[in-house]
C-alpha positions as CSV (number, residue, x, y, z in Angstrom):
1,X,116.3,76.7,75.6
2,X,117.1,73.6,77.4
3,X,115.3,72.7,80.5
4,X,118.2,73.2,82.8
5,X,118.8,76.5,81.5
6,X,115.3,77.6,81.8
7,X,115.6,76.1,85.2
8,X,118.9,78.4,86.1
9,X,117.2,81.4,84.7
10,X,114.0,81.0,86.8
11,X,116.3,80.5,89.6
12,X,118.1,84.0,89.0
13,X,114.6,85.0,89.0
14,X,113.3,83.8,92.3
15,X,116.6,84.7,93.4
16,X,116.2,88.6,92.9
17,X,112.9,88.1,94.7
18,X,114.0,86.5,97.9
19,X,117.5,88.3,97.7
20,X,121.0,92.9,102.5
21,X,123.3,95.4,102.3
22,X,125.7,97.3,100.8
23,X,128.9,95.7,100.6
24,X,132.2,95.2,98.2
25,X,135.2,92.8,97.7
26,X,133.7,91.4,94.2
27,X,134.0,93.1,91.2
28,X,133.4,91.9,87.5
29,X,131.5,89.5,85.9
30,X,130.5,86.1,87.0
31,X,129.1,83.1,85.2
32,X,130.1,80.1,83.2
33,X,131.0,78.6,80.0
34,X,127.9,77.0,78.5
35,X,128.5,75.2,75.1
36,X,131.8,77.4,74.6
37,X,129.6,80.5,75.4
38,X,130.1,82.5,78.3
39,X,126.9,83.3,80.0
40,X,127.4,86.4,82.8
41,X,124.9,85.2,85.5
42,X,125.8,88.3,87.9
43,X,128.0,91.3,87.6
44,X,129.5,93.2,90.9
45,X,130.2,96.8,91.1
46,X,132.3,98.1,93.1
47,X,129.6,100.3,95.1
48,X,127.8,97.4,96.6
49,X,125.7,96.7,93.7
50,X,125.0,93.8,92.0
51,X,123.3,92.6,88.1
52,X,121.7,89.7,88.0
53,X,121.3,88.6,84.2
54,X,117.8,86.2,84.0
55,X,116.4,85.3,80.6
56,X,117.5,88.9,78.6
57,X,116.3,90.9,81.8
58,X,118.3,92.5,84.2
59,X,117.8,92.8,88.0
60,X,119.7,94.6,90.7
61,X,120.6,94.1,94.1
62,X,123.3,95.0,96.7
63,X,125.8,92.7,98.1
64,X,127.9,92.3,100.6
65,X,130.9,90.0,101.2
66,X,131.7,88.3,104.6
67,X,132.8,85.1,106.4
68,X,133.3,83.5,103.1
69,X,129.4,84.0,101.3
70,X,128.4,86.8,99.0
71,X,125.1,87.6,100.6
72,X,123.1,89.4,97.9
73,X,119.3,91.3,99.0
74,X,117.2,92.7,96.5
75,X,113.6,92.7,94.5
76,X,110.1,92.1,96.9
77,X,110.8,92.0,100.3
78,X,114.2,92.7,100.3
79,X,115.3,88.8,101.7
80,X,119.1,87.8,101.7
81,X,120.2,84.8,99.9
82,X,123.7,83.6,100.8
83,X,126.3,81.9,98.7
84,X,129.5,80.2,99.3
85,X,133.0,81.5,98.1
86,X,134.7,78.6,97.1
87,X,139.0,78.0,97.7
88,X,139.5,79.7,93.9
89,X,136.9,82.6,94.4
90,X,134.2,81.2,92.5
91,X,130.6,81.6,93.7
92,X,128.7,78.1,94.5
93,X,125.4,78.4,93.4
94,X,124.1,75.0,94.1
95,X,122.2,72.8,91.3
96,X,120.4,75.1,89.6
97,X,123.5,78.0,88.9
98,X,126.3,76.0,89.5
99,X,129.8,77.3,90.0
100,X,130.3,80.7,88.8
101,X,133.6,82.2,88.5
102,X,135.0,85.4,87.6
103,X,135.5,85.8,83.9
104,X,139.0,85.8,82.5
């Protein structure tokens, strides 16, 4: 495992933990081509839910879309993280996820 993947997936991680609300408007998976590989970073239900995919483990949180951001709350403390929706729908995740955009 490289170090910026290791880096991603601690991310997802810490993400989970500081991630308010039910919501909808996504649906599907989410992620990015690594290598030629897709990698699923998070999957939106269509019931507010939402999987994040970290190192083989999977977390869950609800979502809700608004004002351009997914805002996704989940794990200890039930915190909101916000993210960007970006002109072609993908989700900007910053340095450590980077863009992740609906699979095809």
């Amino acid at each position: 495992m490289t170090i910026k993947r290791f880096a991603r997936n601690t991310a997802a991680v810490l993400l989970v933990s500081v991630l308010a609300a039910c919501g909808n408007g996504f649906a599907g998976e989410y992620g990015h081509s690594v290598n030629g590989k897709w990698e699923t970073i998070m999957t939106f239900k269509g019931n507010g839910e939402v999987e994040l995919d970290m190192m083989g483990n999977t977390m869950v949180g609800k979502y809700e879309v608004k004002d351009g951001k997914v805002y996704i709350t989940g794990g200890k403390g039930g915190q909101t993280q916000a993210f960007r929706i970006d002109e072609q729908g993908c989700i900007d995740g910053g340095m450590l996820f980077g863009t992740m955009c609906r699979k095809q």
